[in-house]
N, C-alpha and C positions, 0 to 999 in steps of 0.2 A: 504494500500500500504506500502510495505516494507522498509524501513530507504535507504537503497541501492539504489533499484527500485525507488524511488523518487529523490534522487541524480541521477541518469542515464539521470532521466527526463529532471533534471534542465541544467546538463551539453551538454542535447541537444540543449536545449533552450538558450544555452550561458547564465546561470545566474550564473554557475560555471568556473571561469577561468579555460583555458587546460594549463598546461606545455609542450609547444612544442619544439620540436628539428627539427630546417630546415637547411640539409645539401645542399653545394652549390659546385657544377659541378667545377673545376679547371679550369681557364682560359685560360689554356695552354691548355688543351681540348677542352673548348666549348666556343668562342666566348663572352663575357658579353650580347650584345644585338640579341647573336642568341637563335634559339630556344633551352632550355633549361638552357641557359644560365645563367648568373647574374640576369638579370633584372627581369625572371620571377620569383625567390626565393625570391627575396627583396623584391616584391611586394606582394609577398602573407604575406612574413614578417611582414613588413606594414600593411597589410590589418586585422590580426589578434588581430597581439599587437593595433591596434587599436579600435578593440571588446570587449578590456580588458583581453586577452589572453596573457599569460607568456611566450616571445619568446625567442628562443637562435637561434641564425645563425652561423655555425658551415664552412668554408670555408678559403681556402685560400688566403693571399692576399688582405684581405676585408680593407684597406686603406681606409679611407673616409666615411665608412660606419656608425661611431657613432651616435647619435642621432635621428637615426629613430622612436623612441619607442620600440625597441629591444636590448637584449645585444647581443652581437660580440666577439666571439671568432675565432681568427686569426690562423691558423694553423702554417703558413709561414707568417708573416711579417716581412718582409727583402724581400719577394717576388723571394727566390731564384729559378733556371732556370734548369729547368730539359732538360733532352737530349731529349724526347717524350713526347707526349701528353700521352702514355702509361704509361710512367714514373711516370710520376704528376700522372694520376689517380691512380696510386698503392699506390703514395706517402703518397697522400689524404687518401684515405680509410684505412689505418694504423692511420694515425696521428687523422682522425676524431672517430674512434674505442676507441682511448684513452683518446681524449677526452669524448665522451658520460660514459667509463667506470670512471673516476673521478664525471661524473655528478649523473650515478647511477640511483634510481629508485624512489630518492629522489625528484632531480629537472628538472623529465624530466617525462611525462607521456606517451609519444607517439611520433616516430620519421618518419617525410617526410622526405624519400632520392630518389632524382628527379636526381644524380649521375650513368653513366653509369655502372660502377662495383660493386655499393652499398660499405658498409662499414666493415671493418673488426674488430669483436670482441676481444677486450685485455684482453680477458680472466674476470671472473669472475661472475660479473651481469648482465653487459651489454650483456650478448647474448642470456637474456631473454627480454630484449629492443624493446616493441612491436613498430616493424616499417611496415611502407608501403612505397612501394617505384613507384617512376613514370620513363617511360621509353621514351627517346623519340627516341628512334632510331625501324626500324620494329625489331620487336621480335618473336622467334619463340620458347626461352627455357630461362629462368632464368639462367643469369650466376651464375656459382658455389657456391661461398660463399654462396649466399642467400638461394640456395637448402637445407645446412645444419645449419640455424640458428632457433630453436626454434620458439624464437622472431621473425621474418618475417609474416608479416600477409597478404601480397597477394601483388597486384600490379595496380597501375592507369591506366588506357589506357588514352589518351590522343586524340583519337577520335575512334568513332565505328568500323571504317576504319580500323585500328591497332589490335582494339579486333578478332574482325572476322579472319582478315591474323593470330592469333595465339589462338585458340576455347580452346586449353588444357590449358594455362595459367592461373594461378590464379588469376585472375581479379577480385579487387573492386568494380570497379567504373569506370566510362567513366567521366572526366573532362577536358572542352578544355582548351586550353592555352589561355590567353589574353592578350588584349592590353589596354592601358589606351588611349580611343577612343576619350577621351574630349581633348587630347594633338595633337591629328592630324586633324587638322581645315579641314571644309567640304569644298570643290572646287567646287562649279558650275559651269565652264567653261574648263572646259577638254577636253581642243585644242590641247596639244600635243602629239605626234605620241604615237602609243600602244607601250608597252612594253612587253620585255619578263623577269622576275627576276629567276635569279634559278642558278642550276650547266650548263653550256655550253657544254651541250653532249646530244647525237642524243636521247640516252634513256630517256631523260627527258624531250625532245620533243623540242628542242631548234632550230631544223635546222624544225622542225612543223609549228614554231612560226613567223619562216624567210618566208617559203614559203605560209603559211595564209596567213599573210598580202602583200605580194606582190602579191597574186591573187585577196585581196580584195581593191589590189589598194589603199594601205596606208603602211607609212613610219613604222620602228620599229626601238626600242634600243633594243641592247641583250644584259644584263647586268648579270655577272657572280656572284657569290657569293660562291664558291666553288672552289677556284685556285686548277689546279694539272698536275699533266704532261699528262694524256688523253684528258683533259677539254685543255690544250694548243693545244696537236694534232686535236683534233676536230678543234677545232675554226681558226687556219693558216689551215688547211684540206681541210674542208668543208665548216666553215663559211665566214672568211673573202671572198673568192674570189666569194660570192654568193651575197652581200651586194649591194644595189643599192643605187641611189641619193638619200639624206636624209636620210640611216641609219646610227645606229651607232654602233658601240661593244667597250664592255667595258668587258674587260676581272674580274674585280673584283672592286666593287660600298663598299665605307665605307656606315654605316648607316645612316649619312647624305644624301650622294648621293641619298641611295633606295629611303629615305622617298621623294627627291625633284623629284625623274623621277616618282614616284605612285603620289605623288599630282597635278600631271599635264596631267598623261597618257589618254588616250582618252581610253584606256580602258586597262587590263590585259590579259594577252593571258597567261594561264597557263594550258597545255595540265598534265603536272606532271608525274610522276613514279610511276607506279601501288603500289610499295612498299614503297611510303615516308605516315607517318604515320602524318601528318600534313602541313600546308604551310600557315606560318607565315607572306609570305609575299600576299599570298591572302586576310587574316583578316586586316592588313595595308591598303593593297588597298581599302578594302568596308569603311575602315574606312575615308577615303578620300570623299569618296564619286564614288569611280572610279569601273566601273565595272567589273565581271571578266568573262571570257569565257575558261571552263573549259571541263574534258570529264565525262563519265561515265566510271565504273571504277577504279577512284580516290579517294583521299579523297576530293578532289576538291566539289564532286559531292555531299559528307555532307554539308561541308562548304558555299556553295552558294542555295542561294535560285532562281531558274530555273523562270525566267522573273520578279524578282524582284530585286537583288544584280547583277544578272550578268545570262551565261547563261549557262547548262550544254548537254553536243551535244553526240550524241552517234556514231558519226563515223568520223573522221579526216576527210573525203573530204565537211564535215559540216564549219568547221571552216572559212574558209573567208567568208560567209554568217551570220555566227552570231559575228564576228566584228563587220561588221557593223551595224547589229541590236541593241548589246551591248549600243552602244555608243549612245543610243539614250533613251537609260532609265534613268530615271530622280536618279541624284546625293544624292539630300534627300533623298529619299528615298534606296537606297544605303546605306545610312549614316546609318539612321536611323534602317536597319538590323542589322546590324554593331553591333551599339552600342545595341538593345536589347539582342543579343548573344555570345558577345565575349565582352564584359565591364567588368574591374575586377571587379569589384560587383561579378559578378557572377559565378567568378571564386573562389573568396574566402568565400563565402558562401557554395559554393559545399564541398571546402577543411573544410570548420570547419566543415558542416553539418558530413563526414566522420571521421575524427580527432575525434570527441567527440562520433560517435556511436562504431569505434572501441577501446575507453578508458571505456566504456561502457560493449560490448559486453565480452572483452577477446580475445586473441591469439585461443584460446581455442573455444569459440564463447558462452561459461557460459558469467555469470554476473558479473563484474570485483568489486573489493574490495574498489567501488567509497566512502562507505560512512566515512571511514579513510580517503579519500584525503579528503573529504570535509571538516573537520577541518580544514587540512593543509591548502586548498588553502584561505578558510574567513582570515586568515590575510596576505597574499601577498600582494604587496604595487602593485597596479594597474600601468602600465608604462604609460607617459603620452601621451596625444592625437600630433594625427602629422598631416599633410596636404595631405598625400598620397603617390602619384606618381610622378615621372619626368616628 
């Protein structure tokens, strides 16, 4: 076996530190605790520099972030205030571009950018910077930059759901998002009314989620999470004046709020948008222990397991019939799906298993020039160990 070929091996095996680069979504775009947000970069952060993996976290704003086991490069600290979330993402992808080209090909082997625009090359090495990048929004074409970067080596889907809605995309790998499941205490007793979590518009099934549960004869909260002026005309529209004793609407629930109305909810009512490419807040829910009642369809319909997590129905006049069946399946067990498929564990396993076969493979999809790093990386000072997650 060849000097090379034996380094590929080991770096699969994690006995080779990676040099990674993990760029982080602008806040003014995407929420920290939403999907794609903060929380899930950090953690994967986390979870690598923890494997004894070389990280750099490339974001904006990152205040606080020191000490994880990673280093931290702040793009904007002063945390200045753009006019858009367009803004900031443009801003980012410049300022992260020049960053990675001072890091070079030196101290970087391989770049996750989980960023909606991806990042823009400042000219020189960095545009041979083999990255993969994760999408969380439906996709149907690679925005532009990425089309013409050398360096770009394909893209994550983030459930099968996503892959499928776009067959021509250059897709990696399918990797779901998670949650750190051991932080959302299991509920046995989920007494309180179902819930609906999501955007508060008809297409997403929110006025679905009103009239299930008032035919199956149980209260609901509809709880927004996408403020906008449709979601306002919807909900004074439609919703409010549809609301019986005991419901409630909540036009937009901080992350606090989500997590206390899913650890209590008698169950989830998540009809979904044929088009959302994941739903973060159904992985929450099973993590509770709470069940969800979803369609076919959806991604929903990856996400739950059909009379074991929750239940998956193939025709909306289904839905007040399997509420209440839902809410009768045991919580553990709930739980316990939960955490065997959406645990970080397993989410950063999948990310390194990938990260180290494409430092491996090549852009190219040859055998990459591992056994010169492997000098380099035998004396890198290992970062040290951390606790995890929040």
């Amino acid at each position: 076996m060849s000097t090379s070929h034996l380094t590929g091996e080991l770096v699969r095996a994690g006995s080779v530190p990676l040099r990674v680069a993990l760029l982080a979504s602008p806040t003014a775009a995407v929420p920290p605790s939403g999907l794609g947000g903060l929380d899930q970069v950090r953690w994967l952060a986390e979870g690598l520099a923890r494997r004894g993996h070389q990280v750099v976290l490339i974001g904006a704003d990152l205040g606080g972030l020191e000490g994880g086991g990673y280093a931290v490069v702040d793009t904007e600290p002063a945390g200045g205030h753009r006019t858009s979330a367009e803004i900031a993402e443009q801003w980012h992808a410049k300022q992260a571009g020049k960053v990675l080209e001072s890091l070079g090909g030196v101290d970087v082997d391989v770049v996750s950018d989980p960023t909606r625009t991806g990042w823009l090359p400042a000219g020189g090495t960095s545009v041979d910077l083999p990255t993969v990048q994760t999408n969380y929004q439906p996709l149907t074409s690679p925005p532009g930059p990425t089309r013409r970067r050398r360096g770009h080596l394909g893209w994550v889907a983030i459930s099968g759901h996503q892959q499928h809605q776009a067959p021509s995309t250059a897709w990696t790998e399918v990797i779901h998002p998670a949650v750190p499941v051991g932080r959302h205490a299991l509920n046995r007793n989920h007494v309180g009314p179902c819930v609906y979590l999501g955007s508060l518009l008809d297409s997403h099934g929110a006025g679905l989620a009103l009239e299930a549960a008032h035919r199956a004869g149980r209260s609901i909260v509809l709880a927004g999470t996408q403020p906008g002026p449709r979601a306002t005309a919807y909900t004074e529209v439609e919703l409010r004046p549809q609301l019986a004793d005991g419901d409630e609407l909540l036009v937009e629930v901080s992350p606090l709020e989500r997590w206390e109305l899913l650890a209590s909810a008698s169950c989830l009512v998540a009809p979904l948008h044929p088009g959302v490419p994941f739903s973060l807040e159904v992985v929450e829910a099973m993590a509770y222990g709470t069940p969800v009642v979803t369609m076919v369809g959806t991604v929903g319909a990856e996400l739950v397991s059909h009379g074991l997590s929750g239940l998956v129905i193939s025709d909306p006049v289904l839905l007040p019939g399997a509420i209440g069946r839902a809410e009768r399946l045991d919580p553990a067990q709930v739980r316990s799906y939960a955490a065997g498929r959406f645990d970080l564990v397993g989410m950063v396993s999948a990310y390194e298993w990938l990260l180290a076969k494409l430092v491996t493979t090549g852009p190219a999809g040859g055998t990459a020039d591992t056994a010169t790093r492997s000098d380099a990386t035998a004396a890198l000072a290992l970062p040290a160990s951390i606790d995890g997650t929040r």
